[in-house]
PyMOL CGO cylinders between C-alpha atoms (Angstrom):
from pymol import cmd
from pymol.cgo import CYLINDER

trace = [
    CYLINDER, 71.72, 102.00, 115.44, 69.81, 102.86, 112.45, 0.3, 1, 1, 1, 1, 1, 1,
    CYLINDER, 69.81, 102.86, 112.45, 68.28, 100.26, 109.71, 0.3, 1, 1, 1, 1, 1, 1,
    CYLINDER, 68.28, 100.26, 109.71, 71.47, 100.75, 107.21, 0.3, 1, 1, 1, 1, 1, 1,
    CYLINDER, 71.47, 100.75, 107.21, 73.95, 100.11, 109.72, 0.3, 1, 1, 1, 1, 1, 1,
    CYLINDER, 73.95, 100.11, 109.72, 71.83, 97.22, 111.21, 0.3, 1, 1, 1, 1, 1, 1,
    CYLINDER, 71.83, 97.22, 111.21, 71.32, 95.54, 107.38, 0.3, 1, 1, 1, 1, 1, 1,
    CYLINDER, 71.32, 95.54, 107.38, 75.45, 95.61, 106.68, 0.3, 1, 1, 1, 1, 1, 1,
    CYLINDER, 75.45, 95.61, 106.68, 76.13, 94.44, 110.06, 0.3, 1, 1, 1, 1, 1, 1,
    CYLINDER, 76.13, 94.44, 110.06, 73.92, 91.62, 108.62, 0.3, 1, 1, 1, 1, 1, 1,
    CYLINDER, 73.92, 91.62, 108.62, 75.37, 91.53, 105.57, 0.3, 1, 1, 1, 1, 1, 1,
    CYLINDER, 75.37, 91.53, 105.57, 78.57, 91.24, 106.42, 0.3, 1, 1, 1, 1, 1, 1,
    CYLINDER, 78.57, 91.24, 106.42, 77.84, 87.68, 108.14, 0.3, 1, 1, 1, 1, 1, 1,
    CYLINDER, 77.84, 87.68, 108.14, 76.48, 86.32, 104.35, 0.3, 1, 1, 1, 1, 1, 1,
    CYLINDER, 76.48, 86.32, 104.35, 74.13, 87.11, 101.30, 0.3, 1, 1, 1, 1, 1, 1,
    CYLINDER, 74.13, 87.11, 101.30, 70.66, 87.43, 102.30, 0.3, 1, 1, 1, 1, 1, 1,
    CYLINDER, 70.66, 87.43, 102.30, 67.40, 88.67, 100.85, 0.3, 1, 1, 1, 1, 1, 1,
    CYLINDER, 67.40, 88.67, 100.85, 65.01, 90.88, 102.61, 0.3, 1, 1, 1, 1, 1, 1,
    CYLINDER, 65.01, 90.88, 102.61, 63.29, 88.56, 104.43, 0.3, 1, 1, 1, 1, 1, 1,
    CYLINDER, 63.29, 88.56, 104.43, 65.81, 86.53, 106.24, 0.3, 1, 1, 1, 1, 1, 1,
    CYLINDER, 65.81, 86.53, 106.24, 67.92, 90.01, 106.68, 0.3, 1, 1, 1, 1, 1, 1,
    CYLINDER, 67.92, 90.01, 106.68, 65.04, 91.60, 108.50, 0.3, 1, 1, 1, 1, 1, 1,
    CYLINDER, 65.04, 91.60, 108.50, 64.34, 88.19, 110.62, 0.3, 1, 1, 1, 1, 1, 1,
    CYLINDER, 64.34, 88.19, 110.62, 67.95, 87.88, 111.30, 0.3, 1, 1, 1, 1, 1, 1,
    CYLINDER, 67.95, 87.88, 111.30, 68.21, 91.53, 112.30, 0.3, 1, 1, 1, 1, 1, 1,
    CYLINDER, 68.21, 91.53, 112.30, 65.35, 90.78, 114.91, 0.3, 1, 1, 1, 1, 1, 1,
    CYLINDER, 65.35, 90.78, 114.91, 67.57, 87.70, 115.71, 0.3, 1, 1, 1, 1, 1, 1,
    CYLINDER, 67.57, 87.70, 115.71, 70.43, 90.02, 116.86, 0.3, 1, 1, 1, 1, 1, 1,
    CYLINDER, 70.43, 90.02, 116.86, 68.62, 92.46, 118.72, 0.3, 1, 1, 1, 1, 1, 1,
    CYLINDER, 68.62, 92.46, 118.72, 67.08, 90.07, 120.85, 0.3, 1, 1, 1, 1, 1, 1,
    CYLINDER, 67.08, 90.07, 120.85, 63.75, 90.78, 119.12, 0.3, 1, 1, 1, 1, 1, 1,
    CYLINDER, 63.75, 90.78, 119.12, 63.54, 93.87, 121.03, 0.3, 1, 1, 1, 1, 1, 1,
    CYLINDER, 63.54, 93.87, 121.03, 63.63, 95.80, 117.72, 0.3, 1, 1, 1, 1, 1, 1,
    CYLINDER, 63.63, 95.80, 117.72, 60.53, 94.64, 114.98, 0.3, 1, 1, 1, 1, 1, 1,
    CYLINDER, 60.53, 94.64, 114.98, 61.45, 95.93, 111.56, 0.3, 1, 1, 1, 1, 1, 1,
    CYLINDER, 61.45, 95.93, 111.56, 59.51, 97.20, 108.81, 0.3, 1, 1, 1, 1, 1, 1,
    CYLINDER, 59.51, 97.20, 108.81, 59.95, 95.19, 105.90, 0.3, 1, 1, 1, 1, 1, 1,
    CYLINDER, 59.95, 95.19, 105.90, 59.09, 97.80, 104.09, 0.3, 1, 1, 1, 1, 1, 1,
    CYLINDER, 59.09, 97.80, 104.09, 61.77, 99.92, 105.37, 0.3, 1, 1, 1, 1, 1, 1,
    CYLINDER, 61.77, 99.92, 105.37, 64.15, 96.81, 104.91, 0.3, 1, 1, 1, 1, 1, 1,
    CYLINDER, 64.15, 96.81, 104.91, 63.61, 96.83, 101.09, 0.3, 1, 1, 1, 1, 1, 1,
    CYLINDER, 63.61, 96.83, 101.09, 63.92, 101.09, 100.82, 0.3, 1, 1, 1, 1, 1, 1,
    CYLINDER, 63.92, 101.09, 100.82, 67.08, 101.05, 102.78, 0.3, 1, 1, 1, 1, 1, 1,
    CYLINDER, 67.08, 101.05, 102.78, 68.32, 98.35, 100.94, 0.3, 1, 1, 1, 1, 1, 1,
    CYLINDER, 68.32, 98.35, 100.94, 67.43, 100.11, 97.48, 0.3, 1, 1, 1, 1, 1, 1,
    CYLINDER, 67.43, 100.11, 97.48, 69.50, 103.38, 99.22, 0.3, 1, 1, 1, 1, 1, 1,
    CYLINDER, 69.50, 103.38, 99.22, 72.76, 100.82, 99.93, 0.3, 1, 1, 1, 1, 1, 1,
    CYLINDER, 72.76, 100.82, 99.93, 72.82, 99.65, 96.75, 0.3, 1, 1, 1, 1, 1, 1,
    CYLINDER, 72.82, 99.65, 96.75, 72.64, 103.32, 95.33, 0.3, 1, 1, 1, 1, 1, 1,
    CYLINDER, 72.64, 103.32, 95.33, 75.27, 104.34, 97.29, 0.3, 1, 1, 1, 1, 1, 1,
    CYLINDER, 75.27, 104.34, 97.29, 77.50, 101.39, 96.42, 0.3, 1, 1, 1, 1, 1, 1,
    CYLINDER, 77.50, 101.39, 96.42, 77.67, 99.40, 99.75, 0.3, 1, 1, 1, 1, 1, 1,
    CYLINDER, 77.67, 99.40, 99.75, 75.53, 96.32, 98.87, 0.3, 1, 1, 1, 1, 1, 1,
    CYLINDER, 75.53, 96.32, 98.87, 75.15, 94.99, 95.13, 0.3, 1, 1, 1, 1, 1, 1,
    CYLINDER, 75.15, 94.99, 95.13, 71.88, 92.77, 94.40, 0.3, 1, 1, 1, 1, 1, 1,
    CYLINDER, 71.88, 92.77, 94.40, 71.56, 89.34, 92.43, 0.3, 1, 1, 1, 1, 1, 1,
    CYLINDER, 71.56, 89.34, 92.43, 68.56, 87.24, 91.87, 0.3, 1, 1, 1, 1, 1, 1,
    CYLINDER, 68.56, 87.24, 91.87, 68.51, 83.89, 93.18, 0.3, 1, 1, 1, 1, 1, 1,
    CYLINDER, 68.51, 83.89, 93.18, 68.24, 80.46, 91.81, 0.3, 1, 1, 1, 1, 1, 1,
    CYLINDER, 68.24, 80.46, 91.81, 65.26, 82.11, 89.68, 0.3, 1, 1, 1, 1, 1, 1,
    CYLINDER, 65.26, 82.11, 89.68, 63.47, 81.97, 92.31, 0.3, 1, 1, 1, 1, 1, 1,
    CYLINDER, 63.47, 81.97, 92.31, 62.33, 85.89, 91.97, 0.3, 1, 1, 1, 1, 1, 1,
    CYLINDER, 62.33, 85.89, 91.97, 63.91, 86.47, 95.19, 0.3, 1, 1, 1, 1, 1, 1,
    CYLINDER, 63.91, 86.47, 95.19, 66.77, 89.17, 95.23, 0.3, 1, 1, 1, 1, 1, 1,
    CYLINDER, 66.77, 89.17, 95.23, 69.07, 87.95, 96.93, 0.3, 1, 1, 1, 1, 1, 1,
    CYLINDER, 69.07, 87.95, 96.93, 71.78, 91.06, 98.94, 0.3, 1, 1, 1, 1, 1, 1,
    CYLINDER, 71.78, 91.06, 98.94, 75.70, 90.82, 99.17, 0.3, 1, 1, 1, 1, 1, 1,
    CYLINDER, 75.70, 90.82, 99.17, 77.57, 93.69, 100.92, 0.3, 1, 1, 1, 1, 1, 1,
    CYLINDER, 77.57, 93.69, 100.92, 80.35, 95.41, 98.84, 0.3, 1, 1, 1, 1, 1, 1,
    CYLINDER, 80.35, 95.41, 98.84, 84.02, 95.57, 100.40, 0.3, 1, 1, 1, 1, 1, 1,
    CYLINDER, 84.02, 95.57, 100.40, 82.69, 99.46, 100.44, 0.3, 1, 1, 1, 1, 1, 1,
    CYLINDER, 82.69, 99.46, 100.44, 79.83, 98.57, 102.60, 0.3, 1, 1, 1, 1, 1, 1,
    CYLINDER, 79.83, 98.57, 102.60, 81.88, 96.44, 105.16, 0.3, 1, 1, 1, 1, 1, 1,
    CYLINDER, 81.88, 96.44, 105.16, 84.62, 98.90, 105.27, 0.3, 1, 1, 1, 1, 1, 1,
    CYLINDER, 84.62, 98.90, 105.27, 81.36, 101.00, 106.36, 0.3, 1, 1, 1, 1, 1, 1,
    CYLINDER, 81.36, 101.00, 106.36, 79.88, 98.79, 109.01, 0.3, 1, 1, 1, 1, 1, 1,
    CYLINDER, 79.88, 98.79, 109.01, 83.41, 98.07, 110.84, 0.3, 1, 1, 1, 1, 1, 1,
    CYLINDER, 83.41, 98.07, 110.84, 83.31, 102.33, 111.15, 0.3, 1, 1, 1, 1, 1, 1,
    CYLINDER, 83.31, 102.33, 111.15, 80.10, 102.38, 112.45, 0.3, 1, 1, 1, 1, 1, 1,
    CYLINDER, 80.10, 102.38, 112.45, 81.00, 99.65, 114.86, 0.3, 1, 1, 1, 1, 1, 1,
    CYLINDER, 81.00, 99.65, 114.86, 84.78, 101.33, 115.81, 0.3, 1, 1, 1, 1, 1, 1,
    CYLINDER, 84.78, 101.33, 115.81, 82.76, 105.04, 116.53, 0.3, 1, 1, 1, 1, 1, 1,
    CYLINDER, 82.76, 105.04, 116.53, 81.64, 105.57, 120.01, 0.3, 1, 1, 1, 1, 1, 1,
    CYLINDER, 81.64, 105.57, 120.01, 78.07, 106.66, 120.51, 0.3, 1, 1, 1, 1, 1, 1,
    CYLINDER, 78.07, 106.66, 120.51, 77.39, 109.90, 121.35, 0.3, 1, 1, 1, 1, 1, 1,
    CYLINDER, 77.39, 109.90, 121.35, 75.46, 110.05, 124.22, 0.3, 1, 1, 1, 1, 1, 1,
    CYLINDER, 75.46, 110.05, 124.22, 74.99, 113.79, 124.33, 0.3, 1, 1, 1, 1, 1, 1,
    CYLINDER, 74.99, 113.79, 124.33, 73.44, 113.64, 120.49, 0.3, 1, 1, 1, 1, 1, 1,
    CYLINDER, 73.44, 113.64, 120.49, 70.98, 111.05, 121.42, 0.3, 1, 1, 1, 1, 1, 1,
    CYLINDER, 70.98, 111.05, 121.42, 67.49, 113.01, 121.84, 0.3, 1, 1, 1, 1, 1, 1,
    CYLINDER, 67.49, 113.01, 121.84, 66.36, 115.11, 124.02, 0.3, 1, 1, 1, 1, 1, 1,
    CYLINDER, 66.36, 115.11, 124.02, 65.87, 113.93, 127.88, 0.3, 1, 1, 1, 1, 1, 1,
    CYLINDER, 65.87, 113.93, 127.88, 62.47, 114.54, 128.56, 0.3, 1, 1, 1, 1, 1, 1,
    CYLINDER, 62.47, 114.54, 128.56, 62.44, 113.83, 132.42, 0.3, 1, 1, 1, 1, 1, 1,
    CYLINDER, 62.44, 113.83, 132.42, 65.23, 116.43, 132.83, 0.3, 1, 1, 1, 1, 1, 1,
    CYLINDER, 65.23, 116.43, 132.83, 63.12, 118.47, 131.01, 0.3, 1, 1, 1, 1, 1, 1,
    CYLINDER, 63.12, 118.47, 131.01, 60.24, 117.89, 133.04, 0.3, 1, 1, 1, 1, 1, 1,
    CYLINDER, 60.24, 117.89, 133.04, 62.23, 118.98, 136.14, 0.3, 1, 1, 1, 1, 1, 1,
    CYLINDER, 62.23, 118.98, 136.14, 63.43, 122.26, 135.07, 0.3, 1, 1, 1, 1, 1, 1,
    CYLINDER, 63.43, 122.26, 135.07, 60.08, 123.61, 133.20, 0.3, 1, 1, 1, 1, 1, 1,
    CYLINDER, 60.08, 123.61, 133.20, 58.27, 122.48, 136.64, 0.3, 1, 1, 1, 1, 1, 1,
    CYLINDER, 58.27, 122.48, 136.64, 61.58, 124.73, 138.63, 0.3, 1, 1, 1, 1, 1, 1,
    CYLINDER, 61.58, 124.73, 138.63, 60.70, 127.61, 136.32, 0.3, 1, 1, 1, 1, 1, 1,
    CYLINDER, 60.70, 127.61, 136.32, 57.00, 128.07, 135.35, 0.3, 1, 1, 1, 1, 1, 1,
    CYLINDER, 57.00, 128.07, 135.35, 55.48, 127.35, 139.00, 0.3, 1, 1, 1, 1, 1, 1,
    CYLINDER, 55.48, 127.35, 139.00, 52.47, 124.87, 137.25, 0.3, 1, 1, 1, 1, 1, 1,
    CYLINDER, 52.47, 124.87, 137.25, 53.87, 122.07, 139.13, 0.3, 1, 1, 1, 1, 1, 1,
    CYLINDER, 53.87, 122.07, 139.13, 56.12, 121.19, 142.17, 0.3, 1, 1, 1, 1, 1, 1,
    CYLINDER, 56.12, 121.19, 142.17, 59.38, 119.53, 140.57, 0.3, 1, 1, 1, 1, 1, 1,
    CYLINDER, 59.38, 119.53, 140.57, 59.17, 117.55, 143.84, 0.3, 1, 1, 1, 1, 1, 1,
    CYLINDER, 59.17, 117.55, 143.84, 56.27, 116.20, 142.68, 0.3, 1, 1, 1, 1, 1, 1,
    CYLINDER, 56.27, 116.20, 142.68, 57.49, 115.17, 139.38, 0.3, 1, 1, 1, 1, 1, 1,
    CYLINDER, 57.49, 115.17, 139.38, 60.55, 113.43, 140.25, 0.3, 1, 1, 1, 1, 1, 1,
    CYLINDER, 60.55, 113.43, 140.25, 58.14, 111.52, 142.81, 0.3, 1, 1, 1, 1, 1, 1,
    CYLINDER, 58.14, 111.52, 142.81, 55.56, 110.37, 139.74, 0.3, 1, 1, 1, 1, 1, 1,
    CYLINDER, 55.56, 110.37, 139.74, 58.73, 109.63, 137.68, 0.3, 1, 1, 1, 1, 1, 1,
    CYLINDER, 58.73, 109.63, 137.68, 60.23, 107.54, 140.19, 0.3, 1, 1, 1, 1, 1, 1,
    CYLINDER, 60.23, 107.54, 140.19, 57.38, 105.39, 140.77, 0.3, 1, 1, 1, 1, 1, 1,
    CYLINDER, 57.38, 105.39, 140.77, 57.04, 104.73, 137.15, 0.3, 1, 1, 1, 1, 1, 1,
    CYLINDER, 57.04, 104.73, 137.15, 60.82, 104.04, 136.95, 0.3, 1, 1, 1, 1, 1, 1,
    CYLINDER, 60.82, 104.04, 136.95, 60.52, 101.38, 139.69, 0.3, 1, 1, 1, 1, 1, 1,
    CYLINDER, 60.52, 101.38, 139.69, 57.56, 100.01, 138.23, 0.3, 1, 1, 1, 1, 1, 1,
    CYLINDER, 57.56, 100.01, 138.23, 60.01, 99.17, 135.06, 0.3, 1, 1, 1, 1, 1, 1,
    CYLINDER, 60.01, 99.17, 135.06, 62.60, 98.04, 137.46, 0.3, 1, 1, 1, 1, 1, 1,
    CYLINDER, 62.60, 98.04, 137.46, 60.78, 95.77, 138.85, 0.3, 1, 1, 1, 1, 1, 1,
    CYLINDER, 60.78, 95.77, 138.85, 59.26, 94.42, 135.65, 0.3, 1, 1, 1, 1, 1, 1,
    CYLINDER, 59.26, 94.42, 135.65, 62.80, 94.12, 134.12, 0.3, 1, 1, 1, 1, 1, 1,
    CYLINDER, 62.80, 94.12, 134.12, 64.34, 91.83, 136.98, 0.3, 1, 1, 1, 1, 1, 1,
    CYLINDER, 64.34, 91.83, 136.98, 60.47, 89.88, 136.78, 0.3, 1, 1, 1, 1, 1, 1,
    CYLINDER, 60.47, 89.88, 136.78, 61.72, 89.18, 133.11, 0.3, 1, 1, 1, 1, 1, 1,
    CYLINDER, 61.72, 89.18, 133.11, 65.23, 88.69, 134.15, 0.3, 1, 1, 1, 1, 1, 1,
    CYLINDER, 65.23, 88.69, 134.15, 64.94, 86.27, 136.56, 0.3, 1, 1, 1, 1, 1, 1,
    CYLINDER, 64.94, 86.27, 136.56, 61.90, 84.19, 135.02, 0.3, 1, 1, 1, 1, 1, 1,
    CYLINDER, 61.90, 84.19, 135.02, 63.99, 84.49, 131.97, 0.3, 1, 1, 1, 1, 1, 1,
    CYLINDER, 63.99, 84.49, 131.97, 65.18, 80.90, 130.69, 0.3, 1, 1, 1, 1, 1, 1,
    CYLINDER, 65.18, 80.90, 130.69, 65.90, 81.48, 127.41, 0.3, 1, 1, 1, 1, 1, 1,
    CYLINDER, 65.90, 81.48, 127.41, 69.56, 81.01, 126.25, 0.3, 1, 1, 1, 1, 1, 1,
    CYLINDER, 69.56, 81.01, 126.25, 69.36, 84.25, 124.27, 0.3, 1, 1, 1, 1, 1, 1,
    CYLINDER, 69.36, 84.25, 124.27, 72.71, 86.50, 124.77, 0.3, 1, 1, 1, 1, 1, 1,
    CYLINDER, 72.71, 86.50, 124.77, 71.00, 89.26, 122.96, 0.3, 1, 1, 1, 1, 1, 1,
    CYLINDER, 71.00, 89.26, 122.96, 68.17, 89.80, 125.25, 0.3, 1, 1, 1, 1, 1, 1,
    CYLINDER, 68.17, 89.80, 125.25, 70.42, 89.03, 128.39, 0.3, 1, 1, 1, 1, 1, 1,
    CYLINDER, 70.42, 89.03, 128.39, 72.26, 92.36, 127.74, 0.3, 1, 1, 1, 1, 1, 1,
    CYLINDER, 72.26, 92.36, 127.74, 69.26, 93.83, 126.74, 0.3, 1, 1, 1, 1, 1, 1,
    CYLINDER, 69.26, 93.83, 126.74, 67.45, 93.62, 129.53, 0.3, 1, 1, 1, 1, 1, 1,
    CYLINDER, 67.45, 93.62, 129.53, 71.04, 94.49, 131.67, 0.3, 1, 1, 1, 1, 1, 1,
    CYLINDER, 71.04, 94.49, 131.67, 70.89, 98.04, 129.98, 0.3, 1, 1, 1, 1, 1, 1,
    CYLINDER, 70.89, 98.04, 129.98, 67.58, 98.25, 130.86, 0.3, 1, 1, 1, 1, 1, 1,
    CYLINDER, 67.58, 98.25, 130.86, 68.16, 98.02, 134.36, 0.3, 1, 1, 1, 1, 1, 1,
    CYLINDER, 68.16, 98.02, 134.36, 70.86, 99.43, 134.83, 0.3, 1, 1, 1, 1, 1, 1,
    CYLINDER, 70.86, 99.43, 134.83, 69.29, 102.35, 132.78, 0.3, 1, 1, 1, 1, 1, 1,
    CYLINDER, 69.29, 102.35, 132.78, 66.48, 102.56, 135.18, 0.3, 1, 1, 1, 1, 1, 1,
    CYLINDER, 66.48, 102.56, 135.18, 68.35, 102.10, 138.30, 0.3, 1, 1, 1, 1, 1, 1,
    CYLINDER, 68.35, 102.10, 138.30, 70.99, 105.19, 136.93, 0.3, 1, 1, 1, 1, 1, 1,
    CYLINDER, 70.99, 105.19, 136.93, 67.33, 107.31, 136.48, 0.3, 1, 1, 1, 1, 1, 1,
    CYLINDER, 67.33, 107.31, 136.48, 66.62, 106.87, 139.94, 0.3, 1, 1, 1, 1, 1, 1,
    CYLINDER, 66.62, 106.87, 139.94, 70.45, 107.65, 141.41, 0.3, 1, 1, 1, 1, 1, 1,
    CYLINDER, 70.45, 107.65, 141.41, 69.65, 110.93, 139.36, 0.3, 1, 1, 1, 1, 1, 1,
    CYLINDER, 69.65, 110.93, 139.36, 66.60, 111.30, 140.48, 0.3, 1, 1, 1, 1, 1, 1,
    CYLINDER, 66.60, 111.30, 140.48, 67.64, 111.35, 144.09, 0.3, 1, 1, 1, 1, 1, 1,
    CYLINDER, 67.64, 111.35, 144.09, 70.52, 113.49, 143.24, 0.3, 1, 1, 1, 1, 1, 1,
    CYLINDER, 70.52, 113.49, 143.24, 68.19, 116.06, 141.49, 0.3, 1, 1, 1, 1, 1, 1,
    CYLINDER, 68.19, 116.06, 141.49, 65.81, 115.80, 144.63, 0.3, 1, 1, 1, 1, 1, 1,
    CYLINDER, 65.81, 115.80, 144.63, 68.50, 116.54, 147.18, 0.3, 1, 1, 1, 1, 1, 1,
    CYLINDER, 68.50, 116.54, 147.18, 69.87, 119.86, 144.95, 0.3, 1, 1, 1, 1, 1, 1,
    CYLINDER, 69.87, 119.86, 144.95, 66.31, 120.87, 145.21, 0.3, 1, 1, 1, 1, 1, 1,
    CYLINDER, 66.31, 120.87, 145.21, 66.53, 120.44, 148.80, 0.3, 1, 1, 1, 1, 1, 1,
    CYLINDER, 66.53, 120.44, 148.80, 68.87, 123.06, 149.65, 0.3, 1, 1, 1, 1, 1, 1,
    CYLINDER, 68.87, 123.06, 149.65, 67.53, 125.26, 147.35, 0.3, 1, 1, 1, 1, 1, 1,
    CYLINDER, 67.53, 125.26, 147.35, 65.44, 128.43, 148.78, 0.3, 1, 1, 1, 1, 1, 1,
    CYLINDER, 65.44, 128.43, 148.78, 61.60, 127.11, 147.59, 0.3, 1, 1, 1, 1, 1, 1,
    CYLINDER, 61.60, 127.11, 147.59, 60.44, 128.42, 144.37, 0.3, 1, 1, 1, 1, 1, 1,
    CYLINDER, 60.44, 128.42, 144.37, 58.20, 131.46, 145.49, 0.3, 1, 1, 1, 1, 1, 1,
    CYLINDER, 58.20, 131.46, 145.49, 60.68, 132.81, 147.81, 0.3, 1, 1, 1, 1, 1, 1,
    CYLINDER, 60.68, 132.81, 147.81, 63.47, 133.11, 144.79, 0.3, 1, 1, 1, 1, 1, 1,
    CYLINDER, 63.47, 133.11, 144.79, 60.51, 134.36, 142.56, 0.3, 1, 1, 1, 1, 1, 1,
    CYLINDER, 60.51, 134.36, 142.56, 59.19, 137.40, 144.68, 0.3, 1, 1, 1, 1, 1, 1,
    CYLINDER, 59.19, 137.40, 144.68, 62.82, 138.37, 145.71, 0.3, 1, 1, 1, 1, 1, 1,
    CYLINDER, 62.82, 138.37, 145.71, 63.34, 138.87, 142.27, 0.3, 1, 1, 1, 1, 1, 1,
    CYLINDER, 63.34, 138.87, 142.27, 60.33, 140.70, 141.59, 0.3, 1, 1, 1, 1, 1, 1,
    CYLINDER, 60.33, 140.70, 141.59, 61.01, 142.93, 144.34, 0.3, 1, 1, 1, 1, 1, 1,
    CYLINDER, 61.01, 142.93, 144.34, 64.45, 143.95, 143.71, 0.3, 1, 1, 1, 1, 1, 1,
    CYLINDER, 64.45, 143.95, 143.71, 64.16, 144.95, 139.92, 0.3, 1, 1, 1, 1, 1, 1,
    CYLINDER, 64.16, 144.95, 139.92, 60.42, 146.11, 140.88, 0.3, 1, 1, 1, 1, 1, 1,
    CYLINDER, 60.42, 146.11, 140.88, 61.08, 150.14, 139.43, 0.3, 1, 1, 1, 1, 1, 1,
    CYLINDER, 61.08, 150.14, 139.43, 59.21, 151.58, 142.09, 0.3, 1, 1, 1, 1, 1, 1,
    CYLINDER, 59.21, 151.58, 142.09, 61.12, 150.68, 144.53, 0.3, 1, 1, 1, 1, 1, 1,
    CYLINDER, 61.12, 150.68, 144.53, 64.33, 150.92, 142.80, 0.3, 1, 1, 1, 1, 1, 1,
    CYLINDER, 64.33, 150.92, 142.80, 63.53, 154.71, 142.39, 0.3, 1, 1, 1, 1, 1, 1,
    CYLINDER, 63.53, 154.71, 142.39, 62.78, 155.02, 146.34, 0.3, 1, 1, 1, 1, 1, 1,
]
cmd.load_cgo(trace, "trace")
């Protein structure tokens, strides 16, 4: 979710000025997400330019106060009815990790999947900590914290999965001077 699709999710619910959007945007997200108010305020300058929220001061108070157009809503409700794509989310840098450590020989991938699996049940363990000492009635961090284990516990199905493929592959320096030998021109010319 970015900022602009956060602040007319917001916005939708009632007028608001900056302050009480960002707060209330915190609200929703369980607090897991702290917001620039800075950014609030530029992203809310770039919604009113493009016609999705229109701005009013309030009760002369010098606050301006933010009210999402039917433009902006209609805007919001797409954002919420378009599936996110998982594929187009960043890079995975673990996977990463594992393949450059397959290919350049500076590290044994074994060994990486082992360091990232300790750090992944590290978080594991702190999430369920939270989870269970958890007494807050706050839905938003509930689920929160559920995608965060469930995240971590999925990294470490992979990682096993990635560890057993590596298992019945021939090790690294085997593949590597098998290759060398059989395009080595010398002995091709033999």
């Amino acid at each position: 979710m970015g900022l602009r699709e956060g602040l007319l999710c917001i916005l939708v619910r009632g007028d608001a000025h900056g302050y009480r959007l960002k707060s209330e945007l915190e609200a929703a997200t369980g607090d897991t997400w702290q917001v620039n108010i800075g950014q609030v305020y530029t992203t809310l300058q770039r919604l009113e330019r493009d016609g999705l929220v229109e701005s009013n001061e309030s009760n002369g108070d010098g606050r301006v106060v933010y009210t999402v157009t039917d433009l902006g809503r209609e805007e919001a409700r797409s954002w919420l009815a378009t599936p996110v794509d998982l594929a187009a989310s960043g890079r995975d840098e673990i996977s990463l990790k594992v393949l450059m450590a397959m290919v350049c020989g500076v590290a044994d991938p074994r060994r990486v999947i082992e360091k990232q699996r300790g750090s992944t049940m590290t978080l594991l363990q702190d999430y369920t900590t939270l989870k269970a000492d958890d007494s807050r009635d706050d839905l938003a961090w509930q689920l929160y914290l559920d995608r965060l284990i469930l995240s971590a516990e999925a990294e470490l199905r992979w990682l096993e999965r990635v560890e057993a493929r590596l298992d019945v592959m021939p090790p690294l320096e085997e593949t590597e001077s098998n290759e060398s030998e059989a395009t080595d021109p010398v002995e091709v010319n033999q």
